[in-house]
C-alpha positions as CSV (number, residue, x, y, z in Angstrom):
1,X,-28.4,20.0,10.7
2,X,-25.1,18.5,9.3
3,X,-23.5,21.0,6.2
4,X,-21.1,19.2,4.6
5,X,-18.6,21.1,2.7
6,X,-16.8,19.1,-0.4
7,X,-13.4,19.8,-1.2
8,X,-12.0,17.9,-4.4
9,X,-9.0,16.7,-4.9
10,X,-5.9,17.8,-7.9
11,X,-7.7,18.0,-11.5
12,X,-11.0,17.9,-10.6
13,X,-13.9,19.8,-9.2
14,X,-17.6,19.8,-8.3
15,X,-18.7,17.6,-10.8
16,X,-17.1,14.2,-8.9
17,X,-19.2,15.3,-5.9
18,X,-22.3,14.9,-8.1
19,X,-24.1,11.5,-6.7
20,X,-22.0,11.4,-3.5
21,X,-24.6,15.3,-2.7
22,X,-27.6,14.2,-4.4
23,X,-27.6,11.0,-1.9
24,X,-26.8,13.2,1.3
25,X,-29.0,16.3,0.2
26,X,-31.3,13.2,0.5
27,X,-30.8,12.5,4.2
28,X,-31.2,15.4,4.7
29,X,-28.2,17.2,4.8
30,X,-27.0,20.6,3.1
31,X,-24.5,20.0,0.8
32,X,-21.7,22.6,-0.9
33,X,-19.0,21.7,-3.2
34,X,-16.2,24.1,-3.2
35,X,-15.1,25.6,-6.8
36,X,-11.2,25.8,-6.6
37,X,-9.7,28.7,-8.5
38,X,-9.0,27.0,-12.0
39,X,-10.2,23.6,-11.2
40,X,-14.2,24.3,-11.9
41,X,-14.3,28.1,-10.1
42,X,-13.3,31.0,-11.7
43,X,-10.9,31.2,-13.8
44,X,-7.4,32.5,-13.3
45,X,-7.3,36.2,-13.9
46,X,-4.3,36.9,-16.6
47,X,-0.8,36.8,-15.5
48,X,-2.8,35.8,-11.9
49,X,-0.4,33.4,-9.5
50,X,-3.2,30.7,-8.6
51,X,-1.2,28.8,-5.5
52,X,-2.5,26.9,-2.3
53,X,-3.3,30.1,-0.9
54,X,-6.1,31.1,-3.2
55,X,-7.5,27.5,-2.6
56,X,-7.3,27.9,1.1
57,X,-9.4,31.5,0.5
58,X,-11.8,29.8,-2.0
59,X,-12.7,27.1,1.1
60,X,-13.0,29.9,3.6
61,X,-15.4,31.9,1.6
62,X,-17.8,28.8,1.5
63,X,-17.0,28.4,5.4
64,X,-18.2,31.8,6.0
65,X,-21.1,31.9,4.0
66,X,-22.3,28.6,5.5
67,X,-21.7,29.3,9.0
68,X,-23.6,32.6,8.9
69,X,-26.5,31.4,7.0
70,X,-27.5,28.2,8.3
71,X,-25.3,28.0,11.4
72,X,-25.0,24.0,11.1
73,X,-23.2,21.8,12.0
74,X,-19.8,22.0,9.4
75,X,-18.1,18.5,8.4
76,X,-15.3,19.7,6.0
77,X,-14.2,17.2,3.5
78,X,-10.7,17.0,2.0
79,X,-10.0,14.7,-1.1
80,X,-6.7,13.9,-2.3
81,X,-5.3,17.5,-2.9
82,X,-7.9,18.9,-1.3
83,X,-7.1,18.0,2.4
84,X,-4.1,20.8,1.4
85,X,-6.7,23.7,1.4
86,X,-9.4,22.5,3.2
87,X,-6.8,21.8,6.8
88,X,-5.5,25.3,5.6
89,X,-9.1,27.0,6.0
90,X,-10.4,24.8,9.0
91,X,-7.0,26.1,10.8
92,X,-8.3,29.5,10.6
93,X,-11.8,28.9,11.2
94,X,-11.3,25.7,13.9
95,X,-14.3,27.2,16.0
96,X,-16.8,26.6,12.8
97,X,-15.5,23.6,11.8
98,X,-17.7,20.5,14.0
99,X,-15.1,17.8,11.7
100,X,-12.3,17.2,9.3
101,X,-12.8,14.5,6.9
102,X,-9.5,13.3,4.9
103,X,-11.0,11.4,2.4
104,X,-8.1,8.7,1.0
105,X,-5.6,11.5,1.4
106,X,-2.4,12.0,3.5
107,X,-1.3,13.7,6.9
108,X,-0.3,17.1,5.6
109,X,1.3,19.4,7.9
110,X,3.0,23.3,8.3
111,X,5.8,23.8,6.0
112,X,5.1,21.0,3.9
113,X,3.9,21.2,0.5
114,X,1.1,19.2,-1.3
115,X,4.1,18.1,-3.5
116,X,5.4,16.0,-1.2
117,X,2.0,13.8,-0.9
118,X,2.1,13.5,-4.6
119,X,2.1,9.4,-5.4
120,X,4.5,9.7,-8.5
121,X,8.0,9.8,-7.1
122,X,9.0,10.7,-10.8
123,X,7.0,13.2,-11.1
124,X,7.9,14.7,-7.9
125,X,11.1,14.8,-8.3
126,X,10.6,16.2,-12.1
127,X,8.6,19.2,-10.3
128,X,10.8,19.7,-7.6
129,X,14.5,19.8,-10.0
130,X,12.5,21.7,-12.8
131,X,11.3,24.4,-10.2
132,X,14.9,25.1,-8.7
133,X,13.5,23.7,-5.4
134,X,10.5,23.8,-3.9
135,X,8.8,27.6,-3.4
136,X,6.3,29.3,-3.1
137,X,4.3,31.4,-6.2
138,X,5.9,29.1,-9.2
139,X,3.8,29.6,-12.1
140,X,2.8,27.6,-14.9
141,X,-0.3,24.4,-14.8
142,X,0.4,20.7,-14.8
143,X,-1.7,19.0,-17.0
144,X,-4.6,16.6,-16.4
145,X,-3.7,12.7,-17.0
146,X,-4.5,11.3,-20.3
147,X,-7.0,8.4,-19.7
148,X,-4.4,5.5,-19.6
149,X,-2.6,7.7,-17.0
150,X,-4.8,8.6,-13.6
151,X,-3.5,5.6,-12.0
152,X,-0.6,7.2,-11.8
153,X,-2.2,9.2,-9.0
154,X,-4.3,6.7,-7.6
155,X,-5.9,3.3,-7.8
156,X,-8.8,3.4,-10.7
157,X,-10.4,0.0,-8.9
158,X,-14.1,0.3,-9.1
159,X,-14.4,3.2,-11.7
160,X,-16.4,2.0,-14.9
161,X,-15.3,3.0,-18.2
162,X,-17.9,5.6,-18.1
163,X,-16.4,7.0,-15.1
164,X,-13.3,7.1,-16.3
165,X,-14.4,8.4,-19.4
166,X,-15.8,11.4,-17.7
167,X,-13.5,12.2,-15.3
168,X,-11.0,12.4,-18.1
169,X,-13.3,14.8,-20.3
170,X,-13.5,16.9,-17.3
171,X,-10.2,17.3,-15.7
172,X,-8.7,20.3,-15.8
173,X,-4.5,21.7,-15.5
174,X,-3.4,22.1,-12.3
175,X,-1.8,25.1,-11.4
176,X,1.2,24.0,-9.6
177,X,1.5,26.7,-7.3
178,X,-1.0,24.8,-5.5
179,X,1.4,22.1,-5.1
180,X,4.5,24.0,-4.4
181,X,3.8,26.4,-2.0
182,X,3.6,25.4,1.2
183,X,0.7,24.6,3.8
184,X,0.9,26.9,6.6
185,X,-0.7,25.4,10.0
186,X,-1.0,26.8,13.6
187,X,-1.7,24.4,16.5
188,X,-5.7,25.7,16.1
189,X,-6.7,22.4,13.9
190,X,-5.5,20.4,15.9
191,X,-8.4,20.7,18.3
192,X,-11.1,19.9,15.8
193,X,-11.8,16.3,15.4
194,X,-10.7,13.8,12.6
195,X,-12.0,11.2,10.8
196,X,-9.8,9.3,8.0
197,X,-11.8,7.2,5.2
198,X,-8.8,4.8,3.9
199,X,-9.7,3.3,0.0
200,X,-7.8,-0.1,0.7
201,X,-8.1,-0.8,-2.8
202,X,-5.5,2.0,-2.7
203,X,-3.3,1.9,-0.1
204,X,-3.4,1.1,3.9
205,X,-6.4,0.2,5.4
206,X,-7.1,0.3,9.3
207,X,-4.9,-2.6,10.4
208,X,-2.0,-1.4,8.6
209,X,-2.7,1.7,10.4
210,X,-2.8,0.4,13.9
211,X,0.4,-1.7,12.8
212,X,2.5,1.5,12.3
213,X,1.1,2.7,15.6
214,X,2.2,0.0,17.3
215,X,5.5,0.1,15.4
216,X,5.6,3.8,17.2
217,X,6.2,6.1,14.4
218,X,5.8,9.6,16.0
219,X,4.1,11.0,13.0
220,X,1.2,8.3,13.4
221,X,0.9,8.3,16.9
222,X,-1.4,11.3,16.8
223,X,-4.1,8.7,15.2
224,X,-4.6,6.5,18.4
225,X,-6.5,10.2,19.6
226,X,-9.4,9.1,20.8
227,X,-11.2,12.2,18.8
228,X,-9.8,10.5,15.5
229,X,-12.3,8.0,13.9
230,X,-11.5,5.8,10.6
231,X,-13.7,3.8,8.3
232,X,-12.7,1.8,5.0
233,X,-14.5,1.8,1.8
234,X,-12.7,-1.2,-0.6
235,X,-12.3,0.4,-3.7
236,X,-10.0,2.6,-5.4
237,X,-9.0,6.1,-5.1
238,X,-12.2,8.0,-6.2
239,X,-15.0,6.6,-3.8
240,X,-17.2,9.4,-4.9
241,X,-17.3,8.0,-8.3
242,X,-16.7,4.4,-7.7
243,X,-19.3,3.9,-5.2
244,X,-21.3,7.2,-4.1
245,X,-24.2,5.7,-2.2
246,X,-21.2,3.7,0.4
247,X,-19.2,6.8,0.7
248,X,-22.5,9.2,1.6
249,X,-23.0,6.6,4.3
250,X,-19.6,6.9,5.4
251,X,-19.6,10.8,5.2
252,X,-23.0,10.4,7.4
253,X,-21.8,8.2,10.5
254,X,-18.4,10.3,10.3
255,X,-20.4,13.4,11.2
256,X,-22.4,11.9,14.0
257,X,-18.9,11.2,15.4
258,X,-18.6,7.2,14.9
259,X,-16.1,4.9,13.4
260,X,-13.1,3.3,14.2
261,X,-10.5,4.1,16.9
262,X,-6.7,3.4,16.8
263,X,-5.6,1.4,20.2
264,X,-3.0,3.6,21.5
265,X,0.7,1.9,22.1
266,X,0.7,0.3,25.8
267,X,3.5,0.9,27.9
268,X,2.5,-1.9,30.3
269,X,2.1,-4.7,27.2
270,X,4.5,-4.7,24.4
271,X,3.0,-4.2,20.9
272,X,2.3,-7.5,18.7
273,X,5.9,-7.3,17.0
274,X,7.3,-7.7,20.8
275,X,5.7,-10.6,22.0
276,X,7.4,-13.8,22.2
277,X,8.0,-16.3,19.2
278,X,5.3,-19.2,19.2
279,X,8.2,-21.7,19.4
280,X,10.3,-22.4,22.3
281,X,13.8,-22.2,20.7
282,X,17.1,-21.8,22.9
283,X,18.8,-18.9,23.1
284,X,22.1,-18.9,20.2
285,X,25.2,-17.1,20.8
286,X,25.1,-14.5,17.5
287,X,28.3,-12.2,15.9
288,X,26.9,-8.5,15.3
289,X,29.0,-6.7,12.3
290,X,27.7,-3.9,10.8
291,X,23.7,-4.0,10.2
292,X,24.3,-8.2,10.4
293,X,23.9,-10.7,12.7
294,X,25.3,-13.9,12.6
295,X,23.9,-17.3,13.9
296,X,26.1,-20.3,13.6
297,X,25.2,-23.7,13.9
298,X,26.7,-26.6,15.7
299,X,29.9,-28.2,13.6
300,X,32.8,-27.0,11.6
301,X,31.1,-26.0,8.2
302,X,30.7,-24.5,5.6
303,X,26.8,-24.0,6.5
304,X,24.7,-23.0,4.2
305,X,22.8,-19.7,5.2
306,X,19.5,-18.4,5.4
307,X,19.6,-14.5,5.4
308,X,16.2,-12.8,7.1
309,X,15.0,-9.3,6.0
310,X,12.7,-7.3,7.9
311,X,9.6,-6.0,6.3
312,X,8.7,-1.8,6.9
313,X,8.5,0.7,6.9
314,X,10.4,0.9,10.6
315,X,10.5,4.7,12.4
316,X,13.7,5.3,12.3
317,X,14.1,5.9,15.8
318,X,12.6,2.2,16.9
319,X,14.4,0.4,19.7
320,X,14.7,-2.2,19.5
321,X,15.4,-2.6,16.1
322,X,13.9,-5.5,13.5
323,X,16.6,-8.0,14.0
324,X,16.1,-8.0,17.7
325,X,12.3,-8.7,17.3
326,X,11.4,-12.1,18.4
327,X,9.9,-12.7,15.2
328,X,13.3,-12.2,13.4
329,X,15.7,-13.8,16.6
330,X,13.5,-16.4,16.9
331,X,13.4,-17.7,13.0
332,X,17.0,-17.3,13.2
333,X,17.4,-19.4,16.3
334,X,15.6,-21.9,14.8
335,X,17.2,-22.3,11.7
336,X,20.7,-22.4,13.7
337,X,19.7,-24.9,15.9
338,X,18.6,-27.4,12.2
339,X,22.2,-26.9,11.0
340,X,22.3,-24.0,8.8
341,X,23.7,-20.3,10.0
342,X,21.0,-17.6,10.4
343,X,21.3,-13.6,9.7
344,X,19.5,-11.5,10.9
345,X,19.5,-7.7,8.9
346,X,18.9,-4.2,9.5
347,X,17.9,-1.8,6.8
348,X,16.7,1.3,6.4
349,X,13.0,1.4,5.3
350,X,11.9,3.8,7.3
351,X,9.5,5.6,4.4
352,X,8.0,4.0,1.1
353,X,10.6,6.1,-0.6
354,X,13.3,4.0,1.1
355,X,13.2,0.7,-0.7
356,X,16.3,1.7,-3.3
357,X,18.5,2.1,-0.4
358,X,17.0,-0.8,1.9
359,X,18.0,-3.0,-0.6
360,X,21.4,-1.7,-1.3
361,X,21.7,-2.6,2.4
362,X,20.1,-6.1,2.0
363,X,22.9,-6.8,-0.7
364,X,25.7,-5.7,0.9
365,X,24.7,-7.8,4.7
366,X,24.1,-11.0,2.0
367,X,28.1,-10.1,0.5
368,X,29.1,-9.6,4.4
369,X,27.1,-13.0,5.2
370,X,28.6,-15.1,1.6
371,X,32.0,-13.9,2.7
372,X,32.3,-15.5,5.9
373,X,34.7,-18.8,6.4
374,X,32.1,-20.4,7.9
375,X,29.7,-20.1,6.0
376,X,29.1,-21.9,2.5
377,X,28.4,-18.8,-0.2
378,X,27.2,-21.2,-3.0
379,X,23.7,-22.0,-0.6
380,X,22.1,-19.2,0.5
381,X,18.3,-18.2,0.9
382,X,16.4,-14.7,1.6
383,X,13.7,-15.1,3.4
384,X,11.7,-11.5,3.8
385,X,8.9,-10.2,5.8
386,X,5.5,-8.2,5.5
387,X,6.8,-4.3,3.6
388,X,10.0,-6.0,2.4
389,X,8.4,-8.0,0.0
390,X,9.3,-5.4,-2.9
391,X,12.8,-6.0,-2.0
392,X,12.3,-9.7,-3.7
393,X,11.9,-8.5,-6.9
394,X,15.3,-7.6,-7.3
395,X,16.2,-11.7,-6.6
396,X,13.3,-12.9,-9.1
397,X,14.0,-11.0,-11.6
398,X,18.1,-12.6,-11.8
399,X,18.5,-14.8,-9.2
400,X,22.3,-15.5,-8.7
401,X,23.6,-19.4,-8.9
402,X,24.4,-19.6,-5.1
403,X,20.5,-18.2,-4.2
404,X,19.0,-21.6,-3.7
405,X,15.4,-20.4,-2.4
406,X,13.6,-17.4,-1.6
407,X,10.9,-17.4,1.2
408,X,8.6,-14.7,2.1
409,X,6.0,-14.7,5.0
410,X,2.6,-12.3,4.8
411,X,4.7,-10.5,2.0
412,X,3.3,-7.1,-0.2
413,X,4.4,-8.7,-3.5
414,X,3.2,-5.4,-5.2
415,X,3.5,-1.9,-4.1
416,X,0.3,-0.1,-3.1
417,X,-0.8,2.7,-5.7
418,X,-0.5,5.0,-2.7
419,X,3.2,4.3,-2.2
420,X,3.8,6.2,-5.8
421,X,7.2,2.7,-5.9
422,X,6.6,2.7,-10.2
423,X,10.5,1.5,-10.3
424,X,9.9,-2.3,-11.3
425,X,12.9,-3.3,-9.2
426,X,10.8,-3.5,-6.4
427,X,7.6,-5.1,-7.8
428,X,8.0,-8.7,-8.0
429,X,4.3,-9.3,-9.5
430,X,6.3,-8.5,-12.5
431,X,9.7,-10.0,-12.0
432,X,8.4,-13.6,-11.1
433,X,8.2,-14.2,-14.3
434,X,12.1,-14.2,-14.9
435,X,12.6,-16.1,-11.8
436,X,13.1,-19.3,-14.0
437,X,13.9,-22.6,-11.7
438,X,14.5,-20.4,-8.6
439,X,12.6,-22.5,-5.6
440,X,9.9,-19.8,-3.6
441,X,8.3,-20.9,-0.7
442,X,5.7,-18.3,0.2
443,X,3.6,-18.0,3.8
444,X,0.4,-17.3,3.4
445,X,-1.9,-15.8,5.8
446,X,-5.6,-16.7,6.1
447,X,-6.5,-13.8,7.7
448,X,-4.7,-11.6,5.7
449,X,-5.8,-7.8,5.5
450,X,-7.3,-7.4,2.1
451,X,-5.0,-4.9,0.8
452,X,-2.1,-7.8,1.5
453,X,-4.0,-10.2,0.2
454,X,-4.4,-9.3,-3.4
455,X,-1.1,-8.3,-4.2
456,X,-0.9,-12.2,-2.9
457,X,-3.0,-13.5,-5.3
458,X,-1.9,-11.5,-7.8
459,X,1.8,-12.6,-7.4
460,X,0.2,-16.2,-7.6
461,X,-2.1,-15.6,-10.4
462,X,1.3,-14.4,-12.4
463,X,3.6,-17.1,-10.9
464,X,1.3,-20.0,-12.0
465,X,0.8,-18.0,-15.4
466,X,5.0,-18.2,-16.6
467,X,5.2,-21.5,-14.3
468,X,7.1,-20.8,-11.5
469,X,8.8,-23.1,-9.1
470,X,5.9,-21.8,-5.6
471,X,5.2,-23.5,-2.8
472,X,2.6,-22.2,-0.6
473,X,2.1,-22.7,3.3
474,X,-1.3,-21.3,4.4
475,X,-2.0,-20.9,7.9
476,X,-5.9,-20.3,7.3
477,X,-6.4,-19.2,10.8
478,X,-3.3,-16.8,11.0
479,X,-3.0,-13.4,10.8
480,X,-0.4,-10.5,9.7
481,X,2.9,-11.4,11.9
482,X,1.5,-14.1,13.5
483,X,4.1,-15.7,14.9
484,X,3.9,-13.4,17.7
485,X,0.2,-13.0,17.4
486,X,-0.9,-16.8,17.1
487,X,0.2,-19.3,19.6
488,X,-2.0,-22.0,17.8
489,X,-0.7,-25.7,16.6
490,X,-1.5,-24.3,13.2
491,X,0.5,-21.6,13.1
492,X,3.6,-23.5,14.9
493,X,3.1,-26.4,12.4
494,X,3.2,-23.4,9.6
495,X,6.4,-22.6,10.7
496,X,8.2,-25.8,11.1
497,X,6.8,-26.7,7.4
498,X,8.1,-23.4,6.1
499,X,11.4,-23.8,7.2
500,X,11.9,-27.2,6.8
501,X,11.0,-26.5,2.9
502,X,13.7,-23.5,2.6
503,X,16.3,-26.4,4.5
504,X,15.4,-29.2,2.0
505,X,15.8,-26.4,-0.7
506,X,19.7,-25.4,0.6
507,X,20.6,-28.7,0.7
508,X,19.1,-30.2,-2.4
509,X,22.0,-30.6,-5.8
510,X,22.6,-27.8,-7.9
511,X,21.4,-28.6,-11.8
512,X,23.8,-30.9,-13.1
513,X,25.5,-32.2,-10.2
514,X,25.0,-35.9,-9.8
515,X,26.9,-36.7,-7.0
516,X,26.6,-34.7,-3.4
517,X,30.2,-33.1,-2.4
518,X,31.9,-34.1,0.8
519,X,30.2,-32.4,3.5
520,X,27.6,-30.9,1.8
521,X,24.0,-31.1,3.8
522,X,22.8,-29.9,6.8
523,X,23.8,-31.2,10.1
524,X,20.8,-32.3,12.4
């Protein structure tokens, strides 16, 4: 028999576990539903410290009891917060434990508090300054989210009002000793098997995952175990209240082992970002300064310049980095050889937390790129990838007089609720609309994961709504990164389209200029 032991996550308690039980008691399974200390247990005792530790002891009192009465087989499920205790309990009971389930939750590990997988970056850093640092035994209780406000912590997609209603009524402070102290881990979990269940409504769901694999982030590389097993259930960030039945089905095939697995990085084939461009494009002397580099074109100039960001986040360790990835070298190549200088940039999103300080480095390679001779700084484009997309919303929101067009291929055009990113300077579903006249030529993939894809259509949806100047190139057939993934006609067509738009774009008048200045196109 399968016993399936139900940890909830910050807030909450049994009572989300409610239809998600009834349906696998049905299956036959047993079924318990762990009571945190102060979150639908008992109560705090007065002047009592409640911190992850007495959540890690509440869990191991339902382990025992379980695996001395029925002896079965014990899946332990982790929501949210409550991956935080439950990996704490099954690292001290690894021998009863048949599976860890992390239910749309993170990767926590020793030393690291449940703080740090908090979505709200605000509120994060509110706790952290407000506590004198992060520690153990602080005392106090954060309280639950007013309706309006549990997005904050994850995406509501799915829940009906009803649900929402009642998770609201039954939410309760949490005490934040839970979150501040924290997780201690030995290497014993590490031998029990894993299975993830990723809400792409959300954040990530499996593609994205293998794509940071490939990308060889050491923290991720652990997934590609071939014990480690991964389903997606598209909805928000409460399955079990969103859509019980799917996530008991879920919960069931996890136990008997199945689900997917990660393709581990291949030293004998490089990763999809490493194969070659789908063009044939000849190689282009290029200037390296600083994070920059610098493809010129044929002729004296001034050129006008097309400026390519890399999307993330990138390990920081990767070699080689983005503006040596075909992808990147081979756009830029292209573009150099149709008469217009090419950069290439570096930046450093290397976690979602990074994007204030990637684009600081964005703006500072376009000043490096504007303030060459050679190249014309009143016709520039940006043109961003995949995880940069946030970086755009800067440039919609006031695009500068020299910034004639901004491109962006297979973008994220909203942050993920998992990536806790609330600072509207990097969500450009919301700056489009002050984007005015600014030209936007946006590449499309038709086999887009889903997660991609609506921030897509929402960025659309809002673009069409204020009347923005968009121009779409689909590649119906394509996939995420496909120039190095799809040698097709179609997507090699999609290409040459895409940057012969962003071209006409450079060299077309500024407003109010009638007459074109001496020199001023692009050299073919």
């Amino acid at each position: 028999m399968t016993v399936f032991i139900l940890v909830a996550g910050a807030f909450t308690g049994p009572f989300v576990w409610r239809d998600t039980a009834a349906r696998l008691t049905a299956e036959g399974a047993e079924v318990h539903t762990v009571a945190l200390t102060g979150l639908g247990g008992r109560p705090a005792a007065p002047g009592e410290a409640v911190d992850l530790e007495t959540h890690v002891a509440d869990v191991l009192a339902v382990i025992d009891s379980v695996a001395v009465e029925s002896g079965g087989d014990i899946v332990l499920v982790g929501h949210d917060y409550g991956i935080h205790p439950a990996l704490g309990a099954a690292d001290r009971r690894a021998r009863s434990v048949a599976r860890i389930v992390h239910l749309d939750s993170g990767m926590p590990r020793d030393g690291v508090p449940a703080l740090a997988a908090l979505p709200d970056q605000r509120l994060r850093e509110e706790l952290t300054e407000g506590g004198g640092g992060v520690g153990e035994g602080q005392a106090g209780e954060l309280p639950p989210p007013a309706r309006d406000a549990w997005s904050r912590w994850g995406s509501t997609a799915g829940l009906s009002e009803a649900a929402l209603d009642g998770l609201t009524a039954l939410a309760a402070p949490q005490p934040l000793g839970t979150l501040l102290q924290p997780l201690r881990l030995t290497d014993a979990v590490a031998a029990v098997p894993v299975t993830g269940v990723l809400c792409t409504g959300n954040g990530p769901g499996i593609e994205l995952v293998q794509l940071m694999v490939d990308l060889g982030e050491p923290a991720i590389q652990a997934l590609a175990d071939p014990r480690v097993t991964f389903f997606e259930l598209p909805t928000g960030h409460w399955p079990m209240l969103s859509c019980p039945a799917e996530l008991a089905e879920v919960l069931t095939e996890a136990a008997a082992g199945r689900g997917h697995r990660l393709k581990p990085a291949d030293a004998a084939e490089p990763p999809p970002h490493l194969r070659p461009f789908l063009l044939d494009v000849p190689e282009r002397p290029r200037e390296r300064t600083g994070n920059t580099d610098l493809y010129l074109p044929d002729g004296p100039g001034p050129h006008p310049a097309v400026v390519f960001v890399h999307g993330g986040p990138v390990p920081a360790g990767a070699r080689p980095t983005p503006r040596d990835w075909p992808t990147l070298t081979g756009y830029a190549r292209y573009v150099a050889g149709h008469g217009a200088a090419a950069a290439t940039v570096d930046h450093r999103l290397h976690a979602f937390t990074d994007y204030e300080r990637a684009a600081e480095d964005v703006a500072a390679a376009v000043e490096r790129v504007r303030a060459d001779p050679r190249v014309d700084a009143d016709r520039i484009a940006l043109w961003f990838f995949s995880g940069g997309g946030p970086l755009t919303a800067n440039w919609l929101a006031a695009p500068p007089a020299w910034l004639r067009c901004l491109a962006a291929n297979y973008p994220i055009l909203a942050p993920l609720p998992s990536w806790g990113v609330a600072d509207a300077r990097f969500h450009p579903v919301r700056a489009v609309a002050r984007a005015g006249k600014l030209p936007i030529v946006l590449v499309r993939a038709g086999r887009e994961m889903a997660e991609i894809a609506a921030t897509v259509e929402e960025f659309l949806t809002a673009a069409r709504r204020c009347g923005a100047d968009v121009e779409v190139v689909d590649v119906p057939e394509g996939r995420h990164g496909f120039e190095t993934l799809d040698r097709t006609d179609e997507a090699r067509d999609a290409v040459r389209r895409a940057v012969g738009l962003v071209l006409a774009r450079l060299t077309a008048l500024p407003p109010g200029v009638r007459d074109r200045p001496p020199g001023y196109g692009i050299t073919r």
